[in-house]
N, C-alpha and C positions, 0 to 999 in steps of 0.2 A: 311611248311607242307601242304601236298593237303589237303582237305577234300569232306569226302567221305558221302553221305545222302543215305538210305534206304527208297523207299515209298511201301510200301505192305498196308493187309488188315488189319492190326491191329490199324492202322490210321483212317480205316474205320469202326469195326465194327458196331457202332449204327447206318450206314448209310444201310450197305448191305441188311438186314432182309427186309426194306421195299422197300428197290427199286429192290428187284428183285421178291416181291409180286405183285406188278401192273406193271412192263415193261419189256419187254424181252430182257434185256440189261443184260449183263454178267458182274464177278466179275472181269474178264481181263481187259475188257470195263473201269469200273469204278478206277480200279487202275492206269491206262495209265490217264486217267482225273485227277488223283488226284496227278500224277508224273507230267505233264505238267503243271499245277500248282504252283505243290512247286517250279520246276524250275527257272518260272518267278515271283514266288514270293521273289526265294532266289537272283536273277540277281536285284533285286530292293534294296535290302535289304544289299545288299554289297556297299560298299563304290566307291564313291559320292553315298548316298543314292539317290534313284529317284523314290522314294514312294507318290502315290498322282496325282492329279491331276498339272500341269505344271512342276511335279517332275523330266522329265528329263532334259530340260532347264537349272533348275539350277541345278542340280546336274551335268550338264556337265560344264557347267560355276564355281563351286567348284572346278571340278577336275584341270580345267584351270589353275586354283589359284595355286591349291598344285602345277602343275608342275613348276610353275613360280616361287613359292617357293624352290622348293627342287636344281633349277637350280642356285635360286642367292645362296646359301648354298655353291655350288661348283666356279661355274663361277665371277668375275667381268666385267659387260659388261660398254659400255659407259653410258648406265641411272643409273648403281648401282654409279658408279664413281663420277658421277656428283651428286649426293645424298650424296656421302662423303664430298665431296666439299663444300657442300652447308651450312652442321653441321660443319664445321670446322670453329675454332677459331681465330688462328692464323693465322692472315691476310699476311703476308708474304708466308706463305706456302698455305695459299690459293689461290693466287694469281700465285702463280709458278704451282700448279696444274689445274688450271682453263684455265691460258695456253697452258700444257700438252696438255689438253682436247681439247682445241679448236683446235689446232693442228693436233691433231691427234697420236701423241707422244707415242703409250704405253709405251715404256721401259722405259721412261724420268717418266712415271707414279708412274712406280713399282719403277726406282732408288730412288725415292722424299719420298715413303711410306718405303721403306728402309731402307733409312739414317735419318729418324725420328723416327727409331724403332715401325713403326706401324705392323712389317711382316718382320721375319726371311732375307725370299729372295721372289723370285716369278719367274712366267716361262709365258711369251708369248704364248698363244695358237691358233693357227691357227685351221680354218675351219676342217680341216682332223685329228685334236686330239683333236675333244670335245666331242666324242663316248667313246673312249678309255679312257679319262680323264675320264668323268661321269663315265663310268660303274666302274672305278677304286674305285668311293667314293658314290659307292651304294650298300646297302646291301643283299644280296642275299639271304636272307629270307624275312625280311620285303620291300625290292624294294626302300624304301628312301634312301637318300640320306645324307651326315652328312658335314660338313665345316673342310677346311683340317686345323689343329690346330696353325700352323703358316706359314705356305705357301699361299700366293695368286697367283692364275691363273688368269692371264687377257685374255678376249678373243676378238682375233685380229679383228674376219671376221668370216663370219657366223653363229654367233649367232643369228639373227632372226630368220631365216630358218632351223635352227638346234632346236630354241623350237618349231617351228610350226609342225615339225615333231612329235617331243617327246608327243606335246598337241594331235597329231591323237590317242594315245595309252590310252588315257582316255578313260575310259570302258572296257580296256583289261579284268580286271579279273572280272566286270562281263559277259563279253561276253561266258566266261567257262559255265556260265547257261545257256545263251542263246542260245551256241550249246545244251548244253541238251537237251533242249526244241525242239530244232529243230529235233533232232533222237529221242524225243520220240512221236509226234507227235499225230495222235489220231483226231485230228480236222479238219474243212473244214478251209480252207484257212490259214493264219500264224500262224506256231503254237509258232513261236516267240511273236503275238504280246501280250503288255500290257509290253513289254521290250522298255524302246527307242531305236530311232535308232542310237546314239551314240556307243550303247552297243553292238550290234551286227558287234561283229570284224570278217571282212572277209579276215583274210592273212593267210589262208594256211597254220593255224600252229593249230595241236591239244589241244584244254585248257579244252575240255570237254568232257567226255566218259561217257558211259552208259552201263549198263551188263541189258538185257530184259531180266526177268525169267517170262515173262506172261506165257508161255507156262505152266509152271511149277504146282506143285501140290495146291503148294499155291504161288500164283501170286506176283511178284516184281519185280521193276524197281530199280536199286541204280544205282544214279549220282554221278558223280567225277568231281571235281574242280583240273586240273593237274597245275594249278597258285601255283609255289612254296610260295607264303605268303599268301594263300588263307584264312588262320584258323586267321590269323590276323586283316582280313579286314571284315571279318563276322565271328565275335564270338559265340559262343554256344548260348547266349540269342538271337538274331536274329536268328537265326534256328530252335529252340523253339516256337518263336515269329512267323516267317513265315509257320509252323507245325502248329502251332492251328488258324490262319489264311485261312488258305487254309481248314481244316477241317470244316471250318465254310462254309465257303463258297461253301463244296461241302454237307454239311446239306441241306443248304438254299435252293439248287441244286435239290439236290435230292426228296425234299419235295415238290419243284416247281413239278417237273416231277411225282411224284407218287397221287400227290392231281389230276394233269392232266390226268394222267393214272386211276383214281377209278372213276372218271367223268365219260369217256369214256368208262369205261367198269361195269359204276355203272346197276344196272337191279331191279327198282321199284317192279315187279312183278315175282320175282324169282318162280322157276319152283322144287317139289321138286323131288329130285330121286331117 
């Protein structure tokens, strides 16, 4: 399910009163500040979290993992194989797979876990159905992936380069923010940044929309996460969480700028009229 976030002035009110007392900044102004915000507060706050200082590093380094995970779930590549081999007990069958392996053998693989009853049957899979394989045992809401119940897939030939692809799409969903971010903009220079730049997916596919009612009688911005498991990977408390966050931070803001602004327009020797 997408999900969908609302930023208007009701996020705002205890801010508005005084910042539009001492600057001439408007409440459109202030609401596009406080959208491009939640944006990049919500693109952190989705999963691989990357909240924090060197939070995207590892949060891309996480994502790495899950996909390496969700991959052995489906695939047996040669280092899952050799890890079976290695737990195994039975020195005669280990021996007959360890050859397999060195080999290069798959079928000789799958017949050996076969005729031991470790696995129904199993299917050879070459470079050109490990797309087709995967997406078959991935879920189309939650996006994981799940272990086919008694079926093993060995994969023949490219599997390396078939994760290293898979591993570029880390940060895909939250990239959905960080286009937000990017069309609601508002700031000099990136209005992506404070997102990493793992996050910031550039293929040409829509994961983020925005509906700009600044114009409007009462000003708002609502962002769309079009990531079909988006409500999965950022839960209601992170959104919450990222909401009174970003509120703080445009207090802090705001109070920077209105103490600066009564400075400037303070007058010792007022004049009366």
């Amino acid at each position: 399910m997408a999900v969908k976030i609302k930023s208007d002035t009701r996020e705002l009110e205890e801010i508005i009163e005084n910042f539009q007392k001492f600057t001439k900044q408007t409440i459109p102004t202030l609401v596009r500040r406080h959208a491009r915000l939640l944006a990049v507060e919500l693109a952190n706050r989705t999963q691989p979290f990357s909240v924090g200082k060197g939070g995207g590093k590892s949060a891309q380094s996480l994502g790495k993992n899950a996909v390496s995970n969700d991959l052995s779930k489906v695939f047996r590549s040669k280092s899952s194989l050799q890890s079976i081999v290695n737990e195994t007990t039975n020195e005669n069958i280990k021996k007959k797979l360890q050859s397999a392996i060195n080999s290069g053998n798959n079928r000789q693989i799958g017949e050996i876990f076969k005729a031991v009853g470790m696995v129904k049957d199993f299917q050879l899979i070459s470079k050109s159905g490990l797309t087709a394989k995967h997406r078959a045992h991935r879920s189309k809401n939650s996006g994981r992936t799940w272990t086919p119940p008694q079926d093993m897939f060995i994969a023949t030939s490219g599997f390396p380069a078939y994760t290293k692809e898979i591993e570029k799409r880390v940060g895909m969903s939250k990239s959905a923010w960080a286009e937000c971010a990017e069309y609601i903009g508002g700031v000099k220079g990136d209005p992506q940044r404070g997102i990493p730049a793992f996050a910031k997916n550039k293929d040409n596919k829509v994961k983020g929309v925005i509906i700009d009612g600044i114009k409007s009688s009462s000003p708002y911005i609502t962002m769309t996460s079009k990531i079909p498991w988006a409500s999965r990977i950022l839960p209601d408390s992170e959104i919450k969480f990222a909401q009174h966050i970003v509120r703080e931070k445009m207090i802090k803001q705001a109070n920077m700028m209105t103490r600066a602004a009564s400075k400037k327009n303070f007058n010792p020797d007022p004049i009366d009229e």
